[in-house]
N, C-alpha and C positions, 0 to 999 in steps of 0.2 A: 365733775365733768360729765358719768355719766348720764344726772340727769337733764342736764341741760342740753344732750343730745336727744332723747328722748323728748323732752319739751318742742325743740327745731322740728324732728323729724314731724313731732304731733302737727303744729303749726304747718309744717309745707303738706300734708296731708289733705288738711284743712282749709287749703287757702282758697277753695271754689266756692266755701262758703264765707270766709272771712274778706275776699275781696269784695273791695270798698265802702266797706264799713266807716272807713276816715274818710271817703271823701277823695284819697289824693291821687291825681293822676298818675300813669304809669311812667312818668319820669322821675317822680317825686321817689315811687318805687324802687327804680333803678336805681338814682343815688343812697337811699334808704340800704338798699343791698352790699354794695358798692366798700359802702360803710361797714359792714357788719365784721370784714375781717380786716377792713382799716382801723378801725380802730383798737383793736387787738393787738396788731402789730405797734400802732403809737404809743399808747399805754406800756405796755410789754416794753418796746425799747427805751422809753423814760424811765419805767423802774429797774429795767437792767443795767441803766447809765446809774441812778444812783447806788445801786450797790454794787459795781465793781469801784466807785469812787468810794467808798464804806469800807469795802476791802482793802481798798490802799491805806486807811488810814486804822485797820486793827477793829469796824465797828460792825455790830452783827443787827443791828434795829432794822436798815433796809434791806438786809439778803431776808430775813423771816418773813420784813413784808412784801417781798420778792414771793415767795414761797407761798406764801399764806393767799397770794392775790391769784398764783396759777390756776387752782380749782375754778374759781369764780368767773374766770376771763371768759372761757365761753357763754357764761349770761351777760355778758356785752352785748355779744354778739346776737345774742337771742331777741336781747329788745329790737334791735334794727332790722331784724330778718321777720316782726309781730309787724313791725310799720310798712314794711315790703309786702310781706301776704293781705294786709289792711288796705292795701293800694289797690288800682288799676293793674296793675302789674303782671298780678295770677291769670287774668283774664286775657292780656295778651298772648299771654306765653301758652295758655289752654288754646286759643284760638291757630297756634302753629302748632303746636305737639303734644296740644293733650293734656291730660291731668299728670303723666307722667312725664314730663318737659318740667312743667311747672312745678311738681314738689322736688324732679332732680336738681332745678336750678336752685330753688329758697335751700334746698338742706343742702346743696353743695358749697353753699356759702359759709356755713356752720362749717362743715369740716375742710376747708379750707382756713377758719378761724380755729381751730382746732390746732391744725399743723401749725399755724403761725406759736400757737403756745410754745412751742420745743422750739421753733426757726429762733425767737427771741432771747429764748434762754440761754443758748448755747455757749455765749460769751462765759459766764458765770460757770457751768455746768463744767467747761473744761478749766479755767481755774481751779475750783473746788478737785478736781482730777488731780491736775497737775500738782498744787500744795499738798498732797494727802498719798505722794509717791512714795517718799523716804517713809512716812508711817507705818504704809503697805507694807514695805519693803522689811520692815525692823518685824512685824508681824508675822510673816511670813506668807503672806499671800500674794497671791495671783495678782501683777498690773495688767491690767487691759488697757492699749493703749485708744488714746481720745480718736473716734472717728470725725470725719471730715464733718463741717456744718447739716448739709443734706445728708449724713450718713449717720447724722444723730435724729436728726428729724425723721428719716427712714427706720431705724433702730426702735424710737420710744412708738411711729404710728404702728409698727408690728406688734409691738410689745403691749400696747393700750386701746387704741385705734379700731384696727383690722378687728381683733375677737370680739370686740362689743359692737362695731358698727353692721359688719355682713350678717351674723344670723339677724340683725333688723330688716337688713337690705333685703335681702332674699327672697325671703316668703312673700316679701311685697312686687318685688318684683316678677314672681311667677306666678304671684294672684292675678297680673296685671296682663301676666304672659296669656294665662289661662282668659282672663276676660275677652278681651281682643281676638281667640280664635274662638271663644262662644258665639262674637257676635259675626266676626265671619262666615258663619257657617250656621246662622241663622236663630242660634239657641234662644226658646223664651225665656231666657230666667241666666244674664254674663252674670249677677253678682254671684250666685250661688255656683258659678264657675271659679269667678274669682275667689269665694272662701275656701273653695273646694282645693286649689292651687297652692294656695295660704297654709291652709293645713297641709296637706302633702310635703310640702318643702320644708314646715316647720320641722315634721316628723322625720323627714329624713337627713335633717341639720344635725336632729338629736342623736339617732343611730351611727351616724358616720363620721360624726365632730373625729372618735378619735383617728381616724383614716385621713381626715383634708386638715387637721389641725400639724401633725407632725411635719410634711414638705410644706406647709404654709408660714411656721415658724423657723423654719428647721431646727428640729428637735432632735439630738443625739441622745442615746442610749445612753446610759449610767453605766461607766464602767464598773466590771465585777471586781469585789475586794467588801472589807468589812461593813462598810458602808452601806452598800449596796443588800448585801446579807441582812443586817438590823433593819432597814424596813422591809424590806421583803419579808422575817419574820415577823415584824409589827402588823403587818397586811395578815398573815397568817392567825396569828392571836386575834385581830378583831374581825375573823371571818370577813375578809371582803377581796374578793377573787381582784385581783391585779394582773393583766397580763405583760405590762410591762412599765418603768419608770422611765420615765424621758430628763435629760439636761436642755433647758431653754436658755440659748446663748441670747444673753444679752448682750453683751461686751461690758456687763459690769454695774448695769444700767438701774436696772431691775431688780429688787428681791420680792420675787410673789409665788403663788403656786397653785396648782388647780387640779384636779381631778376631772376623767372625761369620762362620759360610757357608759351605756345604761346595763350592757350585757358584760359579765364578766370575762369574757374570752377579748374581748375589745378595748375592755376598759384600761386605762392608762392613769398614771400622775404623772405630771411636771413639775419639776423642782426649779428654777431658775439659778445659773452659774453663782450669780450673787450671794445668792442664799446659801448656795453649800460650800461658800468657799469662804463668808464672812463667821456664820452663824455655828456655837458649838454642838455638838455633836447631839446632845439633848433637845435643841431646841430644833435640831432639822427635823427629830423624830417628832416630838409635838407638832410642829407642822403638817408632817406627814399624816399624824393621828386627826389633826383637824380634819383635812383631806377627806380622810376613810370617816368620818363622821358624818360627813353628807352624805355617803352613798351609805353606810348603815341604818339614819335614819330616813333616807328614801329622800333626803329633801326636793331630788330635782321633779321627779314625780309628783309630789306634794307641792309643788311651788305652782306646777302649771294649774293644779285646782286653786290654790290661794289667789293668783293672777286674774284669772276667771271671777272670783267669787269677789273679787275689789271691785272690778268693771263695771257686775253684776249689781255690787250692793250702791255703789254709786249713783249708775241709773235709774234705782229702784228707788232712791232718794229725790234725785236731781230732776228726775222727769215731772213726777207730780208738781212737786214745786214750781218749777216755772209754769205747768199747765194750768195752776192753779192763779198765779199773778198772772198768766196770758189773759185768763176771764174777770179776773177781777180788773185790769187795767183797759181790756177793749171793750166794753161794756158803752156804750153809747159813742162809740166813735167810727168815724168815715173807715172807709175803705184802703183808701192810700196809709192812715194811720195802724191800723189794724197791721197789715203787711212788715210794715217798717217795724212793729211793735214785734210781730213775731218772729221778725228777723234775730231781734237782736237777745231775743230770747234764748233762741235756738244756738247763738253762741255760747252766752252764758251760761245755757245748760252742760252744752259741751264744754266749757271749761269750767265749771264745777266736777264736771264726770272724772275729768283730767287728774285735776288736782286735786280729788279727795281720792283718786282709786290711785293715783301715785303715791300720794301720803299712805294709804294703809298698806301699799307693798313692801315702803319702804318700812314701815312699821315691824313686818312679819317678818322679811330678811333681816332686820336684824337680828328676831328673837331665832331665827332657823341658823344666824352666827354664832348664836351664845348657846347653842344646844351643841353645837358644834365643837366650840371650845372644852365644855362641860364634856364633852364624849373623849377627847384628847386627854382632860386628867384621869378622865376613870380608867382608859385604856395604859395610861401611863403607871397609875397606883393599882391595877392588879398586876402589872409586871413586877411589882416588888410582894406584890404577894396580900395585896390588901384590900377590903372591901368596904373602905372610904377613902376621899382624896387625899393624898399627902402631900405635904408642902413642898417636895423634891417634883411631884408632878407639877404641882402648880406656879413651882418657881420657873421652871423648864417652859409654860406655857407663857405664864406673863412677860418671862425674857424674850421668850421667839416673836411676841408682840411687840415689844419695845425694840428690839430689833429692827422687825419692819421697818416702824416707826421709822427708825434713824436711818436707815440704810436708801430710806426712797424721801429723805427729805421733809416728812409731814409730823407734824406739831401733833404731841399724843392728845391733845383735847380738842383738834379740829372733827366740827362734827362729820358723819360717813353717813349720806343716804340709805346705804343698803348694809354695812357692817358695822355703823356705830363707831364711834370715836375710842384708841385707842385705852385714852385712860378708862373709859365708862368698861367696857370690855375686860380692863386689868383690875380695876376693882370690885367687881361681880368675882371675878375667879380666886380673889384672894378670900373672900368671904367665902368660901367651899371647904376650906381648910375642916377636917374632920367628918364631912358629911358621908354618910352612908352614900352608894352608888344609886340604890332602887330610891324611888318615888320621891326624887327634886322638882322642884316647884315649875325647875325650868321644864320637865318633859311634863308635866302636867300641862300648862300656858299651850305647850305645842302642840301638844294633843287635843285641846279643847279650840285649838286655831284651826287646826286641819280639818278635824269634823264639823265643825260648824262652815269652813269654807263648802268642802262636802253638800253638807245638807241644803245651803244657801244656792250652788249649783243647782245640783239636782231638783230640788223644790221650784226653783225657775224654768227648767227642762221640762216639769211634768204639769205645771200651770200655769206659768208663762205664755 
């Protein structure tokens, strides 16, 4: 899902240049839009009719492909919102309000299609609740009882929605703030307002996440008791300053968890209700240790060089390339030809930039997941005193995976853009079994990722 929000968002960014490229007028547009979270919602409620009729009869074929279809449903929606920016459409909506009218309304449509995801599930969703009471119950855990339709659809956009959509929103939004009083006030040069904006907002998403993420989610403190002591001392052992553990009430919803915080007096984990109330003891701690493994090896720091250096090498690709067929294809032709020829170049280009600097993000997050994992058994196997991984670490790690797995409904071999599919992830870490801690192959890969993002940077900075 996330990346097909990032695609939408790409796309409505994009639509002053992608307008009317098809040709179709700005009605064709409108209904084109219209569609994008229609038909999310009719899909969606066909496959949720057939699998509560599967349920009545004992069979699990359509709730999987219920399940299997949720990630996907927003590239529905994406195709219809490419035909809408294609159109006449963008140019209306610029001609009342701007560029920013026009990418709020293309990607409002996406996350509108978005919420329809959870509005259609919900039938299913409380079933599944409600036959898995007396289990709970025999278990000894926590029921959370099923909120209202809109109060699950409110529940999962907090839960999945909100954190991944706003730091997108944001920085665009005050690049855009910052443009408009550039030109207000006469500036030669709004774009370099608006990057300037961009950056600023980004930087201060980063430092303060953990400050506007707690009343945003509402995040409760972890009460003190044993629990609470074991990773606070696990935080301790893997040297990484925690100033405080948060509970993310889902109502039951959710099993996920994250770390915030670039400075240690601020920084936070959240653990979600789900997770510390389904998962055993061992496995909340590998989680935990995952957690502390991106802020040990620096990932978020490192990821913004990696991001950068995707963009970078993309361009450094994608641009020659079509300048190159721009001259070989206009080479004795008119004028009007020439134009239309570099139009459509200049998409192409940008969506090659796109889609090769997305593929290699997606590429590097995962390997910055699997260093990640790798850091959780090392931390786990020198608690017992050893200085290769043990198979009680790595059983502790692959279980807190398969967990997930189950617990949020996803198929351990559906692939993951940015963390890699569970099974691929549980069978890397079984294969560790016996390895010395120092110089795995995984922190070699990441180290030879970073510094080449690095240098590829920088090298662009100083001759570029």
């Amino acid at each position: 899902m996330q990346l097909a929000i990032i695609v939408q968002l790409t796309v409505a960014l994009l639509a002053g240049e992608l307008a009317g490229a098809l040709l179709f007028p700005t009605w064709v547009g409108v209904i084109a839009l219209t569609l994008a979270p229609i038909s999310v919602l009719v899909v969606g409620a066909w496959k949720v009719r057939r699998a509560l009729e599967a349920m009545d009869h004992m069979q699990s074929a359509p709730v999987d492909a219920l399940y299997a279809w949720m990630p996907r449903a927003p590239w529905l929606a994406t195709i219809w919102i490419v035909v809408a920016a294609a159109s006449e459409l963008p140019n209306a909506l610029m001609e009342r309000g701007g560029v920013a009218a026009s990418a709020g309304v293309l990607f409002g449509a996406g996350v509108v299609a978005a919420l329809l995801v959870s509005f259609v599930l919900y039938p299913v969703e409380r079933r599944v609740r409600e036959s898995s009471v007396l289990r709970t119950l025999d278990e000894g855990n926590a029921v959370h009882p099923m909120p209202s339709r809109l109060g699950y659809v409110w529940a999962q956009a907090r839960a999945g929605l909100v954190p991944f959509v706003v730091p997108l929103v944001v920085p665009l939004v005050l690049g855009e703030v910052a443009a408009q009083v550039a030109s207000t006030r006469g500036a030669n040069d709004p774009e370099a307002w608006r990057l300037t904006g961009m950056i600023a907002a980004a930087a201060a998403l980063v430092v303060l996440v953990p400050v506007i993420v707690p009343p945003l989610l509402g995040l409760k403190r972890l009460a003190p008791g044993s629990l609470r002591d074991d990773l606070e001392q696990l935080a301790r052992e893997a040297r990484v300053g925690v100033s405080e553990i948060w509970v993310w009430p889902t109502q039951g919803l959710v099993a996920n968890a994250a770390v915030m915080g670039l400075f240690p007096r601020l920084r936070c984990v959240m653990l979600s209700d789900t997770l510390l109330e389904y998962m055993p003891r061992e496995q909340v701690l590998a989680v935990m240790a995952h957690e502390l493994g991106h802020v040990a090896r620096r990932h978020l720091l490192w990821m913004i060089a990696v991001i950068s250096a995707c963009w970078t090498l993309a361009g450094l690709v994608a641009d020659p390339f079509a300048r190159t067929i721009f001259v070989a294809l206009s080479a004795g032709s008119e004028e009007s030809e020439i134009a239309a020829l570099a139009r459509w170049l200049v998409l192409a280009r940008d969506g090659i930039i796109v889609v090769g600097a997305l593929w290699m993000f997606g590429w590097s997050s995962r390997r910055f997941e699997r260093q990640a994992d790798t850091y959780a058994v090392q931390v786990l196997s020198a608690r017992e005193g050893r200085s290769d991984a043990s198979p009680a670490a790595i059983d502790a790690m692959v279980g807190a995976l398969g967990s997930v797995a189950f617990l949020n409904h996803v198929p351990r071999g559906r692939p993951s853009w940015r963390h890699g599919s569970i099974a691929w992830r549980q069978e890397y870490l079984r294969g560790l079994v016996g390895l010395p801690h120092t110089n795995l192959p995984i922190d070699r890969h990441v180290a030879w990722l970073r510094w080449s993002a690095l240098v590829l940077v920088f090298g662009w900075l100083v001759l570029g």
